[in-house]
N, C-alpha and C positions, 0 to 999 in steps of 0.2 A: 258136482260143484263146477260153473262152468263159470271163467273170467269175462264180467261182462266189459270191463274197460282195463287193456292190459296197461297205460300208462300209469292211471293211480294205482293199479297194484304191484307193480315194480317200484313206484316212488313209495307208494306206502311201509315194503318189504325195505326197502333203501333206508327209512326214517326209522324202521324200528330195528335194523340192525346196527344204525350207529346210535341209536342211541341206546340199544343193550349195551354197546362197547364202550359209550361214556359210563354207565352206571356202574356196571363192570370195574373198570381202572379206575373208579373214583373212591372204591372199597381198597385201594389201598393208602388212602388216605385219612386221616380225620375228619370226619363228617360235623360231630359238634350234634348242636340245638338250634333252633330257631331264631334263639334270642343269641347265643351262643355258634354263630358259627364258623366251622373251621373250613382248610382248606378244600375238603371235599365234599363241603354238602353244594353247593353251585353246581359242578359236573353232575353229580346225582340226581340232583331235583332238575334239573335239564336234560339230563339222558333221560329218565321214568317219564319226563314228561313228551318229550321226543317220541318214545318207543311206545306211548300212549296215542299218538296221535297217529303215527302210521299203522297200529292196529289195527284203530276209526278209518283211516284210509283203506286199510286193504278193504275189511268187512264191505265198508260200503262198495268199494269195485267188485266184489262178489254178487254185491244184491241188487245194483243199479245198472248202466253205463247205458251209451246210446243204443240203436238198434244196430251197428256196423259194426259192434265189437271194439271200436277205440285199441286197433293198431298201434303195434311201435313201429316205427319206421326205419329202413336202415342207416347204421352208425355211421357216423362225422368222422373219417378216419383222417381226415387231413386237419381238421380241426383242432383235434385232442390227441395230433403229433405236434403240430405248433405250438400250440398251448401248455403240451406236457416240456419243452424243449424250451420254450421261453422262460420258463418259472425254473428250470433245471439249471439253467445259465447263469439266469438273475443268480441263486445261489451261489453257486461258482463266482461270479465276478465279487460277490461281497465279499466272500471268506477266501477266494484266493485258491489255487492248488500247490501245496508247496513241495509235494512229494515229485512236481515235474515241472516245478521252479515259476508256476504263475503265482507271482503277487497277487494280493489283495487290487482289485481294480476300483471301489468304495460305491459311495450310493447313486452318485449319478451316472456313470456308467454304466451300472448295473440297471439304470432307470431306463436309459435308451436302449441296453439288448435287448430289457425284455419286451418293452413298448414296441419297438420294431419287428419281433421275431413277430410275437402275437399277431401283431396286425397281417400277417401272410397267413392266418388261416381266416383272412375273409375271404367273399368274392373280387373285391378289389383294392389294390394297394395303393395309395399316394401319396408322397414323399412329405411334402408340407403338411398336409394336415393331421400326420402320423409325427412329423417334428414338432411340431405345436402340442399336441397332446402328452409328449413326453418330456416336455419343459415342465410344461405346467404341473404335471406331476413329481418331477423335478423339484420344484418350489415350493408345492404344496407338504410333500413329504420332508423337505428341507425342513420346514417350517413347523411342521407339526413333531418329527421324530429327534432332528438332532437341537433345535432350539428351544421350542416349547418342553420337551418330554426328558429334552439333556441326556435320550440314548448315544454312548459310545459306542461310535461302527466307524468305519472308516468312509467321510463324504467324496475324497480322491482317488485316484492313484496311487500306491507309495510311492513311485519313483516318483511323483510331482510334487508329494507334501515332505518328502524327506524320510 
């Protein structure tokens, strides 16, 4: 059996290992009926279908791909260090560390570390147009999480909101 396109079948094998892990962790919750459902039939019926489809994915990278083998290419390691370290931060600034006395720094804050970290695993960085995008987001998230949706997170600083 020889991989004829090794990208669908790594995403394929990708698809069906999280979605065995949805179906999986979703048995410990109530699944329900159809008509009847409870908190677990949604993960369930989306992992099986998930893990159904990367199946179809791999199968087919087995039986198909182009004449070159459809190569992976090597890893982004700068990339998904910034990325892993911006969304690690973002965390951090929401909830704070308090075991080494960082407050909560709230959502907007938390909107421009991460906005900015990210933006260093492109090929190029520029100040304004990485500022504007993290307003915006800013706003947008403003608008949709703590107004619209009435999530309690902290939008500031503590030491600014008291």
């Amino acid at each position: 059996m020889a991989i004829k396109s090794q990208k669908d079948f790594f995403a394929g094998l990708m698809f069906t290992v999280v979605g065995a892990a949805f179906a999986i962790g979703a048995n410990g919750y109530s699944v329900g009926s159809g008509a009847r459902m409870g908190p677990g039939y949604f993960p369930l019926m989306l992992g099986i279908l998930m893990a159904f489809l990367g199946v179809l994915i791999v199968v087919n990278a087995v039986r198909s791909g182009p004449a070159n083998g459809d190569k992976i290419g090597k890893w982004a390691w700068k990339q998904i260090f910034f990325i892993l370290i911006a969304n690690f931060l973002f965390g951090i600034m929401i909830g704070g560390l308090p075991s080494i006395g960082l407050p909560p720094m709230g959502l907007i804050v938390g909107i421009y570390v991460l906005v900015f970290i990210a933006s260093l695993a492109g090929s190029e960085f520029k100040v304004l147009p990485t500022f504007v995008l993290a307003s915006i987001l800013c706003v947008g998230s403003y608008v949709a999480f703590i107004w619209a949706l009435k999530v309690q997170m902290p939008v500031w600083p503590t030491f600014i909101t008291g």
